[in-house]
Every structure is written in C-alpha cells, then in structure tokens.
N, C-alpha and C positions, 0 to 999 in steps of 0.2 A: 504494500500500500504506500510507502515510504517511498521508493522509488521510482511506483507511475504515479506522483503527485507532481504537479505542474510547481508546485511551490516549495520552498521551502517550510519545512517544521518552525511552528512557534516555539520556542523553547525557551527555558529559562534555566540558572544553576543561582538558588539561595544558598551560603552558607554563612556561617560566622564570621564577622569582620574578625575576631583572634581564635577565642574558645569559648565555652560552655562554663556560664559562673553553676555550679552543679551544687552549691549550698545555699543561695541565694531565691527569695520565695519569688520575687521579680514583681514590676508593676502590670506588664502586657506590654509596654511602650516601648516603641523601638525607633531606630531611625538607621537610613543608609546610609553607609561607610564603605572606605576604601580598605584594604587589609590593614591589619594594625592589631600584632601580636598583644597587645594589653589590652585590647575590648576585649570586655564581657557580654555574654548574653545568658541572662535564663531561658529554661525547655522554654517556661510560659513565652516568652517576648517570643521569641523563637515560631511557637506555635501559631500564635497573631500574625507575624510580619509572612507566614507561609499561606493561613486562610484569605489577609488582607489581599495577597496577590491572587487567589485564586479566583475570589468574589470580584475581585476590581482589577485587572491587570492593566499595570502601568510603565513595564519593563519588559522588551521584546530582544528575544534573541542575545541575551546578554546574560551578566556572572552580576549578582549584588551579593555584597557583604551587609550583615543587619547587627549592630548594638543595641546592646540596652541604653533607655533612652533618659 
C-alpha cells in the first residue's frame, strides 16, 4: 500500500527532548524543544504532547523533541 501510494506517508517521530523524569508526578504540560540532554519529561506530559498531536496534528513529516513544560 506504501509503495502504490502516489504520496508520500505523513509521518511523525515524538521523543524526549533529553529523558524521562520517571519520579516526577508531572503537570500534563509540555512544550517543543530541540534535543537537550537535561530536559525532563514525565510519562504524563509525555502522554498529552503524543494525544495532543494525534487529535490536532500540527507537525508533518518531521522529528519533535517535547519537555516538560
């Protein structure tokens, strides 16, 4: 299906602008960044900034890094 598509796939890659604050309860708030080994993000922000894009997509074909916000 991939192949006889006239278009290219919309695609996205979310990950962590550094790592995973994994003891932190978090707000949900997040914001986009560039990589940056000292951002944290909780699962939670984490979770939002992944449905946020999913419900509303505003980033096409591209890599975002997400912080906690």
């Amino acid at each position: 299906m991939l192949r006889a598509s006239a278009t290219a796939p919309d695609r996205l890659v979310v990950s962590p602008a550094g790592d995973f604050d994994r003891a932190g309860a978090g707000t949900g708030r997040y914001s986009t960044a560039d990589v940056a080994m000292a951002d944290r993000i909780t699962y939670r922000a984490f979770a939002v900034a992944l449905l946020d894009e999913i419900d509303t997509p505003r980033h096409h074909r591209t890599r975002i890094g997400v912080e906690e916000a």
